[in-house]
Backbone as CSV, one residue per row, in Angstrom:
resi,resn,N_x,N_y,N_z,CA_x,CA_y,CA_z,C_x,C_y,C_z
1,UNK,16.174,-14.465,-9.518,15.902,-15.911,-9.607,14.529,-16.154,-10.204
2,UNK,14.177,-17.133,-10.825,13.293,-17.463,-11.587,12.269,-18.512,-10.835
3,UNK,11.212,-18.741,-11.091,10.378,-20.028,-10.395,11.495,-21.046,-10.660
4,UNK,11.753,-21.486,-11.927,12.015,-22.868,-12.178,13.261,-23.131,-11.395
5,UNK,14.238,-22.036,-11.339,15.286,-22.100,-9.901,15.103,-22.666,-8.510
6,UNK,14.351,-21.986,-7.767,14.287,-21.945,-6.353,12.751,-22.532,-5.683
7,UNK,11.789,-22.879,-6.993,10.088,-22.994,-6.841,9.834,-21.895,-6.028
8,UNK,9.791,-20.781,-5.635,9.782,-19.761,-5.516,9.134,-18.654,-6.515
9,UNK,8.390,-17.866,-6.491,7.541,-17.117,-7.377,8.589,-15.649,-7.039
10,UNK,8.968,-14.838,-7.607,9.552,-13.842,-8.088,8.418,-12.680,-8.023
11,UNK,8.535,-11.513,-7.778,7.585,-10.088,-7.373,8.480,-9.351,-7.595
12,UNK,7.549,-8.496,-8.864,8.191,-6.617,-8.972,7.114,-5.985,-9.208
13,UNK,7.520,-4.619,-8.240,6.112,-3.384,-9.000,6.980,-2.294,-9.582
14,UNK,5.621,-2.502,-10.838,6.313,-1.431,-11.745,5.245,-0.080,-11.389
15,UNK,6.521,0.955,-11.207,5.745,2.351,-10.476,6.127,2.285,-8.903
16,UNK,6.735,3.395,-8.905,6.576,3.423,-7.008,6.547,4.624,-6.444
17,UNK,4.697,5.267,-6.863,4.473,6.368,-6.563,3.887,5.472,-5.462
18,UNK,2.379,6.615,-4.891,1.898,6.257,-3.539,1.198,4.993,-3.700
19,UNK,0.644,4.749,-4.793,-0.084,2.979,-5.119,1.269,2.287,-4.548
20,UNK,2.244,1.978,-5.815,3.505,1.115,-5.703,4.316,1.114,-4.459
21,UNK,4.346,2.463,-3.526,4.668,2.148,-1.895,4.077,1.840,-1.339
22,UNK,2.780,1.767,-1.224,1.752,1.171,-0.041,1.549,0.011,-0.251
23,UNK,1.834,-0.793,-1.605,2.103,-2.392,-2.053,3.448,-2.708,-1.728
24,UNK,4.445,-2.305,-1.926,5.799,-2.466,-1.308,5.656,-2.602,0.286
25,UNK,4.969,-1.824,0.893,4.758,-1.656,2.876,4.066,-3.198,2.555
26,UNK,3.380,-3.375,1.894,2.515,-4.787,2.627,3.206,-5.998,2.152
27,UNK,4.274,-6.015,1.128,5.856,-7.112,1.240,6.765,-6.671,2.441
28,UNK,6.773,-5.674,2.563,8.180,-5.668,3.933,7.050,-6.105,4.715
29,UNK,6.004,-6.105,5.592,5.576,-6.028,6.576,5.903,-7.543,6.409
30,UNK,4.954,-9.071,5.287,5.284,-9.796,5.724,6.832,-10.308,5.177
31,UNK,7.967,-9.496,5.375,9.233,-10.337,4.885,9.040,-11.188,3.479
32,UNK,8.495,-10.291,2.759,8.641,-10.948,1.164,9.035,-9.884,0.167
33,UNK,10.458,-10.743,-0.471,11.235,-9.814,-1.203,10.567,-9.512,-2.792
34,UNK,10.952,-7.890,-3.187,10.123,-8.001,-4.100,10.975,-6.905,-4.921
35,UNK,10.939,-6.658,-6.210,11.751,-5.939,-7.156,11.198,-4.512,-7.323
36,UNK,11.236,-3.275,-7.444,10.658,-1.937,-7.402,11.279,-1.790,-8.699
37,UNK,10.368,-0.888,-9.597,11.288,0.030,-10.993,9.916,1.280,-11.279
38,UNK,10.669,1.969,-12.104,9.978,3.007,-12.731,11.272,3.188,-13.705
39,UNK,10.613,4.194,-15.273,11.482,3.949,-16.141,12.906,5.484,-15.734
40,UNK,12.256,5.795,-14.160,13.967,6.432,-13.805,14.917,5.476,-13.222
41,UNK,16.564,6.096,-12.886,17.788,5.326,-12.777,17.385,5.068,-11.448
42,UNK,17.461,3.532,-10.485,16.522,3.295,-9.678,17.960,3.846,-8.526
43,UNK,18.480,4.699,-8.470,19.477,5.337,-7.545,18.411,6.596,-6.936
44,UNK,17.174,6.713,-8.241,16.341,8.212,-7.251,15.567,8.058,-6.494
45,UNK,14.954,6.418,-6.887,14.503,6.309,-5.509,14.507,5.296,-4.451
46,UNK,16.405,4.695,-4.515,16.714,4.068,-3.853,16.516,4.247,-2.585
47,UNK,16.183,5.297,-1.726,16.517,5.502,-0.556,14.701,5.565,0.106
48,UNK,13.975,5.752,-0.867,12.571,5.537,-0.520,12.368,4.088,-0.432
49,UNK,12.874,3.163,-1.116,12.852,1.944,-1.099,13.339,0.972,0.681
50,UNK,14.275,1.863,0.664,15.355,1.408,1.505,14.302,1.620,3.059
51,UNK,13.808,2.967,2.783,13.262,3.281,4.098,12.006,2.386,4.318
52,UNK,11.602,1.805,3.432,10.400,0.609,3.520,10.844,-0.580,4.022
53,UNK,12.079,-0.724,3.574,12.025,-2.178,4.503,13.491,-3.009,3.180
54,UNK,14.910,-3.382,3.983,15.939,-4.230,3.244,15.247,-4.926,2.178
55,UNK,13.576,-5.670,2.009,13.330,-7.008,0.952,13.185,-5.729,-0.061
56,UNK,13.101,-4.721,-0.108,12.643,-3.595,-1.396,13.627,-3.402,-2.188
57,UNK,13.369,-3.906,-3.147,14.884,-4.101,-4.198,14.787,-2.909,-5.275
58,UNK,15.610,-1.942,-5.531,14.862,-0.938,-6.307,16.070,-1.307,-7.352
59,UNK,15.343,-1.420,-8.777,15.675,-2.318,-9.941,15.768,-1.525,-11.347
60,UNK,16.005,-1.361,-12.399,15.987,-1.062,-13.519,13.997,-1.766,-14.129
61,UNK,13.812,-0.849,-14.800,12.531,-1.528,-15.338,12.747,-3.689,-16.451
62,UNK,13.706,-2.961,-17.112,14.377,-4.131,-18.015,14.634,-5.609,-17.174
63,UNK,15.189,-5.231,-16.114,15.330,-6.175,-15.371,13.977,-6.403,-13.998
64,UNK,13.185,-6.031,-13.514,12.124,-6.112,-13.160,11.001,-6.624,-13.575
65,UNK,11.032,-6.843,-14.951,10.366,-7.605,-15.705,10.435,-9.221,-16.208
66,UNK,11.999,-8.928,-15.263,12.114,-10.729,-15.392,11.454,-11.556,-14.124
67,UNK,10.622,-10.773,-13.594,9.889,-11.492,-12.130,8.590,-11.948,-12.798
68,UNK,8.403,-13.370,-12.079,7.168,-13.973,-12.039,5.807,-13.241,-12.492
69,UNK,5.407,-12.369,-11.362,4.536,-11.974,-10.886,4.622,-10.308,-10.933
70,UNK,3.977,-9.182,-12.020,4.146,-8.001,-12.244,3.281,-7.321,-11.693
71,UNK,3.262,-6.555,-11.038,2.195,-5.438,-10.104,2.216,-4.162,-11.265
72,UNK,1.383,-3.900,-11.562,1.128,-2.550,-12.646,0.784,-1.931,-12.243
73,UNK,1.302,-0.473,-11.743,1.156,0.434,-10.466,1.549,1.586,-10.946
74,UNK,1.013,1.715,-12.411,1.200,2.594,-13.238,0.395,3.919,-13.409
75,UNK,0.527,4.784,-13.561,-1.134,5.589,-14.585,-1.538,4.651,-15.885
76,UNK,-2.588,4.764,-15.896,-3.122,3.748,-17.407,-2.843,3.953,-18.110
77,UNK,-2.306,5.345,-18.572,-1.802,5.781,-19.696,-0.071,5.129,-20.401
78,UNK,0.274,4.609,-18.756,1.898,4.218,-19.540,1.761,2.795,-19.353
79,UNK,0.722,2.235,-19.412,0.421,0.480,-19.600,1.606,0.010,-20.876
80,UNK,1.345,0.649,-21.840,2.056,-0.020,-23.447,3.486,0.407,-23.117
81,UNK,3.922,1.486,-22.150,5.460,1.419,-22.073,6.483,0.821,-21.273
82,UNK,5.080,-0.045,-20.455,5.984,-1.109,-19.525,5.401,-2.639,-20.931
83,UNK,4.879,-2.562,-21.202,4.148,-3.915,-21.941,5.550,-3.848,-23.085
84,UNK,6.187,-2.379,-23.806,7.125,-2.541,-24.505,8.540,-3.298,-24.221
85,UNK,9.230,-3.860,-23.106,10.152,-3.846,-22.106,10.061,-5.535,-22.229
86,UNK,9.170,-6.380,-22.899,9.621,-7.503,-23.067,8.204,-7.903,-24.515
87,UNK,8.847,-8.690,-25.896,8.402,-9.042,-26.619,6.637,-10.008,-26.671
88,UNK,7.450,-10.682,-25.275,6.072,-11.659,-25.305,6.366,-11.881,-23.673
89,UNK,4.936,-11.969,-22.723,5.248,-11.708,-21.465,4.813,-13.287,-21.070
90,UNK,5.028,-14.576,-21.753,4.466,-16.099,-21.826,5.036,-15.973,-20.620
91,UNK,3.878,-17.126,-19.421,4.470,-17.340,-18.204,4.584,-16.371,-17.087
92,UNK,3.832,-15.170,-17.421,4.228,-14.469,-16.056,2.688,-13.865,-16.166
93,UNK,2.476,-13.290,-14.835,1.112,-12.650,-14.518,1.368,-11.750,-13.977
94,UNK,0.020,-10.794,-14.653,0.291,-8.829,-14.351,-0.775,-8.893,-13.943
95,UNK,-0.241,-8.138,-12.220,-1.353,-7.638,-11.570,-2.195,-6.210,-12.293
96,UNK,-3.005,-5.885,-12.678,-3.311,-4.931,-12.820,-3.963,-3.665,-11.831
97,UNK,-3.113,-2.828,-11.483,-3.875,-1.771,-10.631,-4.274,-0.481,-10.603
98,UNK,-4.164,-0.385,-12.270,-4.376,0.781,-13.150,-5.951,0.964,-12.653
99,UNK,-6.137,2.336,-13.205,-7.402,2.768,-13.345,-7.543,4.031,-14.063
100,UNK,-8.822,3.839,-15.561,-9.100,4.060,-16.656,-10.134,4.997,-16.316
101,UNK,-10.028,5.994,-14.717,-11.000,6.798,-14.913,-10.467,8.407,-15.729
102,UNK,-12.159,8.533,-16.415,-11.591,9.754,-17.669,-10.910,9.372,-19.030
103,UNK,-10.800,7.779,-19.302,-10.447,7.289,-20.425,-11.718,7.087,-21.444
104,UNK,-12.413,8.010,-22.480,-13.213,7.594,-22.763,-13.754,6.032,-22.980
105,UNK,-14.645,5.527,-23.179,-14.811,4.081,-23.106,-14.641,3.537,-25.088
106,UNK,-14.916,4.795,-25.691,-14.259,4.709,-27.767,-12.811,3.959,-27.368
107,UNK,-12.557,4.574,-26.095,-11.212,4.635,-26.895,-10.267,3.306,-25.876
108,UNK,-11.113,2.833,-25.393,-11.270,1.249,-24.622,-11.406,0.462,-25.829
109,UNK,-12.271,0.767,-27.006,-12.971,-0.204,-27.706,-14.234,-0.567,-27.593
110,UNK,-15.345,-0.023,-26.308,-15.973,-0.716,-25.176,-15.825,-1.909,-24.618
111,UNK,-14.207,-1.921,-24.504,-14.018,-3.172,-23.161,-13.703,-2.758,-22.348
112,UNK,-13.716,-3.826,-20.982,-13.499,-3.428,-19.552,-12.193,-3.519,-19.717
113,UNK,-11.794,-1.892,-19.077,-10.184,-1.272,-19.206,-9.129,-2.409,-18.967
114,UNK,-9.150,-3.220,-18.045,-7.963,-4.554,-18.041,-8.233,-5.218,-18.970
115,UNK,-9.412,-5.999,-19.782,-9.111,-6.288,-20.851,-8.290,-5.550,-22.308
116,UNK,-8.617,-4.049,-22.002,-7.683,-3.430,-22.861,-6.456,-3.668,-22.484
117,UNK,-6.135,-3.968,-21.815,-4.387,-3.902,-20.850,-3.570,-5.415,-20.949
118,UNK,-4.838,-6.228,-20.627,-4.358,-7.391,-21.132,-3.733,-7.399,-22.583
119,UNK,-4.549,-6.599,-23.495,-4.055,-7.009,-25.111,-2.581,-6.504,-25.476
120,UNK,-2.430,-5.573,-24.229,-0.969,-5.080,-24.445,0.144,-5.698,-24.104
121,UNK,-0.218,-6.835,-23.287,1.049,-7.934,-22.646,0.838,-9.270,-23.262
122,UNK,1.322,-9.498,-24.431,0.677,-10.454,-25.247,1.695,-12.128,-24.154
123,UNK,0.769,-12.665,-24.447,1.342,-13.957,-23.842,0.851,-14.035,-22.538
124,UNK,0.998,-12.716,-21.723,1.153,-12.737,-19.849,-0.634,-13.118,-19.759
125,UNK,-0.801,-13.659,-18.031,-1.864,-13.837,-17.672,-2.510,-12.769,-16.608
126,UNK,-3.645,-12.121,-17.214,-3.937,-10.517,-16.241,-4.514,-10.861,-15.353
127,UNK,-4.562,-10.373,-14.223,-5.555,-10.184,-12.799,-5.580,-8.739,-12.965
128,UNK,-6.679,-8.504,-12.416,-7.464,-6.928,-12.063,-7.528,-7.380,-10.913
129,UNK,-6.454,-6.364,-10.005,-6.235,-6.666,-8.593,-5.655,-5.468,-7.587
130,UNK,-6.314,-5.223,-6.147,-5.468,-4.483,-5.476,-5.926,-2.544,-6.227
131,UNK,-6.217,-2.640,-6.614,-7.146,-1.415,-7.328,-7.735,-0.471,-6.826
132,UNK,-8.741,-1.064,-5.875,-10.021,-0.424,-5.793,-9.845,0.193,-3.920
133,UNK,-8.685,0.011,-3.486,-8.404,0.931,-2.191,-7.780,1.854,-2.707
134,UNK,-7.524,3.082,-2.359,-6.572,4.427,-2.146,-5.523,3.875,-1.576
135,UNK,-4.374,4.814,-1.837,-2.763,4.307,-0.923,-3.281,4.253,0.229
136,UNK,-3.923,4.863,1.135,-3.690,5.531,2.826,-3.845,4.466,3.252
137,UNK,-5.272,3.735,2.285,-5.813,2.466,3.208,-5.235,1.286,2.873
138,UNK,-4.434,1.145,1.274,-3.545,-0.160,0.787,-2.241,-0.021,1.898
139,UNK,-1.949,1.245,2.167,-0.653,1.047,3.318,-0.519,0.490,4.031
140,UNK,-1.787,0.474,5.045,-1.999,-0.396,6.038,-2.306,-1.315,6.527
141,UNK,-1.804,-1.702,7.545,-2.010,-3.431,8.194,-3.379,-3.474,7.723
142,UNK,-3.575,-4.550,7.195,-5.233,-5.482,6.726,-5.546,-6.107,7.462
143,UNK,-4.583,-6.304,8.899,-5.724,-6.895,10.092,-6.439,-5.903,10.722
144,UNK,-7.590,-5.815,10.825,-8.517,-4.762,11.123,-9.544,-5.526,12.168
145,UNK,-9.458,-5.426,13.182,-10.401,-5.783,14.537,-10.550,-7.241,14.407
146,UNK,-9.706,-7.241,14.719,-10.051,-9.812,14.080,-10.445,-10.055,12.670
147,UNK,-10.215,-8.838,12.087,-10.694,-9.308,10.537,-9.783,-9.028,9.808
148,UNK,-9.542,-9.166,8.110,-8.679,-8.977,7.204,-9.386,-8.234,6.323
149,UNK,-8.729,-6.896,5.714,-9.042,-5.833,4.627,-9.084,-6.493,3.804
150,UNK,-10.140,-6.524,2.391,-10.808,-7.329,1.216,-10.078,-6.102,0.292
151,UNK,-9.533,-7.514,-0.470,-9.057,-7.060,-1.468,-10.089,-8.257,-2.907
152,UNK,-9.952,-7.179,-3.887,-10.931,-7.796,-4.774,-9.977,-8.552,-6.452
153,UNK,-10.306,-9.548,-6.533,-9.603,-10.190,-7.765,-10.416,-10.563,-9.282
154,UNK,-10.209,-10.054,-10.248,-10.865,-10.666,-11.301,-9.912,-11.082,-12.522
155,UNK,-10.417,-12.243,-13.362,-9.238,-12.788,-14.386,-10.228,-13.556,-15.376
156,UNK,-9.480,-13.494,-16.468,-10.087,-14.516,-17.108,-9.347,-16.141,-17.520
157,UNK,-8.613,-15.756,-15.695,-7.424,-16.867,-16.011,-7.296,-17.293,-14.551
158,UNK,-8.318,-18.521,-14.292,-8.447,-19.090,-12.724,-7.118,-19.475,-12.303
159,UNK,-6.607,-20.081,-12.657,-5.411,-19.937,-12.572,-4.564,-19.034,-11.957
160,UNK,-4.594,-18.339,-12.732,-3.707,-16.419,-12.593,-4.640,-16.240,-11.245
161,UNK,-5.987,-15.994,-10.905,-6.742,-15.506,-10.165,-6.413,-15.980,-8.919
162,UNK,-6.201,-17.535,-8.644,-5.822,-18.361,-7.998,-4.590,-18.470,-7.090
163,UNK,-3.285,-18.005,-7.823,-2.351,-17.474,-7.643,-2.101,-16.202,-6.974
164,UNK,-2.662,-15.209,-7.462,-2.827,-13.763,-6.839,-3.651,-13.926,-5.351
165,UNK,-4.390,-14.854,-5.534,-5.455,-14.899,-4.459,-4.619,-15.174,-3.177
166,UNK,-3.575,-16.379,-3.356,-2.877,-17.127,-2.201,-1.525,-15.981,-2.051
167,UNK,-1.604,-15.226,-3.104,-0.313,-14.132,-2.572,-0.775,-12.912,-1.692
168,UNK,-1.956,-12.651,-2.147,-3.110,-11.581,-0.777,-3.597,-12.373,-0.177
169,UNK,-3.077,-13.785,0.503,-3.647,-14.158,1.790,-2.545,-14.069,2.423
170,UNK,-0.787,-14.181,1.821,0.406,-14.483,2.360,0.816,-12.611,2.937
171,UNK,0.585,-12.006,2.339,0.804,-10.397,2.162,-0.687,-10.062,3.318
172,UNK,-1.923,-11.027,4.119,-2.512,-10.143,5.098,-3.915,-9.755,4.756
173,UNK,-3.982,-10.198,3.552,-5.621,-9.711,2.958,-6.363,-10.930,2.851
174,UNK,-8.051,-10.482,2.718,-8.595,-11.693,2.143,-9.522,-11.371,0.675
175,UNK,-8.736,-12.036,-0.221,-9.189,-11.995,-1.180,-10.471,-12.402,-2.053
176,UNK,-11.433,-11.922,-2.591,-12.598,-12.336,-3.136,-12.473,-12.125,-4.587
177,UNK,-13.148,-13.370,-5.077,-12.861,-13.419,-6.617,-14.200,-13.060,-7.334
178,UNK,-14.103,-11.892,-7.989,-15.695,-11.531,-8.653,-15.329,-12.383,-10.046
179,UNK,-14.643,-13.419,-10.554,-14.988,-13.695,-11.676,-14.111,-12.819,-12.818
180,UNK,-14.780,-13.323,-14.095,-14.096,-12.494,-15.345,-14.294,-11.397,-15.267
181,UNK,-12.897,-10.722,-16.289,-12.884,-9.348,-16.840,-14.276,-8.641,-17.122
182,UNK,-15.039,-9.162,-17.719,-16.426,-8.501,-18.071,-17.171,-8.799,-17.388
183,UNK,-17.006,-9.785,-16.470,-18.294,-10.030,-15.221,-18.187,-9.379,-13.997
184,UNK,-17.668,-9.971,-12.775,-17.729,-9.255,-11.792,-16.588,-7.817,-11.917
185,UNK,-15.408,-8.656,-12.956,-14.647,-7.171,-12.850,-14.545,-6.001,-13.407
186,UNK,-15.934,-5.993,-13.845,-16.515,-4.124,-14.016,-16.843,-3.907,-12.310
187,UNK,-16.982,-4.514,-11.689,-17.461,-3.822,-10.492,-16.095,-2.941,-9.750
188,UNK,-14.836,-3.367,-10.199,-14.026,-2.574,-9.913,-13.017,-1.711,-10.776
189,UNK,-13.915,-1.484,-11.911,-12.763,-0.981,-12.724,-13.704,0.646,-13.255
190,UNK,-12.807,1.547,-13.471,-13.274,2.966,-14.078,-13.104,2.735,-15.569
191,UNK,-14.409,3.467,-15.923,-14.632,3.526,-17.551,-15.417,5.124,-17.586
192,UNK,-14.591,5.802,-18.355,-15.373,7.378,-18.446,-14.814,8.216,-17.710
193,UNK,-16.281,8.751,-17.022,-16.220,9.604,-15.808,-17.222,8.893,-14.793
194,UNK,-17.221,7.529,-14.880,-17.804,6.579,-13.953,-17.021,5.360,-13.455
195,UNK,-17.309,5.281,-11.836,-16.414,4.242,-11.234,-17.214,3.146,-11.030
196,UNK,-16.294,1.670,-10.750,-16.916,0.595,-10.671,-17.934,0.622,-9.145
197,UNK,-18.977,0.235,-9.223,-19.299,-0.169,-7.256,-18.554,-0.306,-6.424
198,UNK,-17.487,-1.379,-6.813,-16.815,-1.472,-5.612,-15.529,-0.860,-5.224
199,UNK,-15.392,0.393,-6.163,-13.849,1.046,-6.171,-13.887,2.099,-4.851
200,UNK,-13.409,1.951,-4.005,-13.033,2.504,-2.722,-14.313,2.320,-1.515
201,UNK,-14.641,1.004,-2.080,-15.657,0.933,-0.582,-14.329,-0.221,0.129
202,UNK,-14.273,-0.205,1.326,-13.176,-0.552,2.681,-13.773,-1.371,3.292
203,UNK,-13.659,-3.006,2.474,-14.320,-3.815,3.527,-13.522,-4.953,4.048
204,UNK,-13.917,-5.183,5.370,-13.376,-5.805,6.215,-13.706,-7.409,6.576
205,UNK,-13.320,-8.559,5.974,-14.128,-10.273,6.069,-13.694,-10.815,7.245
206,UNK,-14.769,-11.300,8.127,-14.055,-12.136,9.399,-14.379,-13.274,9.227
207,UNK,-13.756,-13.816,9.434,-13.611,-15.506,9.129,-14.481,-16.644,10.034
């Protein structure tokens, strides 16, 4: 189903190694259905899906791409072979949760790696999001002692940012917005053999 159907926003992650399951655990936990693919026949890892929770829909890539809202839960390296899978991505927003460490920065262009990623989904609106934890700790409940696990957002599309933001408050997190691709969101992105500041520090916001 589409937004314009049901006003309802649509969720798939593409990839469902240990990133793409520990984002899948935090839709089953709160009962929000969401589409799974990788470019295998999604029968191999139907049953990993299954064991996460009935909303885990394990999907064909082709068709996973017709959701709203794209989680990129990829290696960085296969960014352009999910970006190939639809002509123009107008209207939908890709989470980005790649990371470009060991990608020389030549070969970025010297831009901040989601802006490279953005240029590959022509039309779609990027967030650099959900990134900068390891699986062990994205797995888990984000209520942490009366507080909520910080998850970090950057875009050059308030909008897009905006959106992602109210979907990691619905999913258990509290989200902080560092701003644009080249501003706050170098603080979470790998370029080289150097990581952003804030890529695997575990922080906790109490309200």
């Amino acid at each position: 189903m589409s937004k314009s159907e049901n006003n309802i926003a649509s969720y798939a992650i593409i990839g469902f190694g240990n990133i793409g399951q520990a984002l899948a655990k935090a839709f089953a936990r709160n009962g929000i259905e969401v589409s799974v693919a990788t470019t295998r026949d999604p029968k191999s890892f139907a049953s990993a899906a299954a064991a996460i929770g009935p909303g885990i829909i394990p999907t064909t890539l082709a068709e996973a791409v017709k959701a709203d809202v794209i989680f990129l839960a990829v290696h960085f390296e296969s960014h352009p072979d999910v970006a190939k899978a639809l002509p123009n991505w107008q209207g939908k927003t890709i989470v980005d949760l790649t990371n470009a460490y060991g990608v020389p920065p030549e070969k970025l262009g010297g831009q901040p790696s989601a802006r490279f990623v953005a240029q590959a989904f022509i039309g779609g609106k990027l967030v650099k999001g959900f990134n900068h934890l390891g699986a062990a700790i994205l797995e888990q409940d984000p209520a942490v002692d009366g507080g909520r696990r910080v998850v970090f957002l950057a875009s050059d599309d308030d909008g897009a940012a905006a959106e992602i933001g109210a979907l990691a408050e619905n999913l258990g997190f509290a989200p902080i917005n560092l701003g644009g691709l080249s501003e706050g969101g170098l603080l979470v992105q790998a370029r080289g053999n150097s990581w952003g500041q804030l890529i695997f520090k575990d922080l906790v916001k109490f309200d």
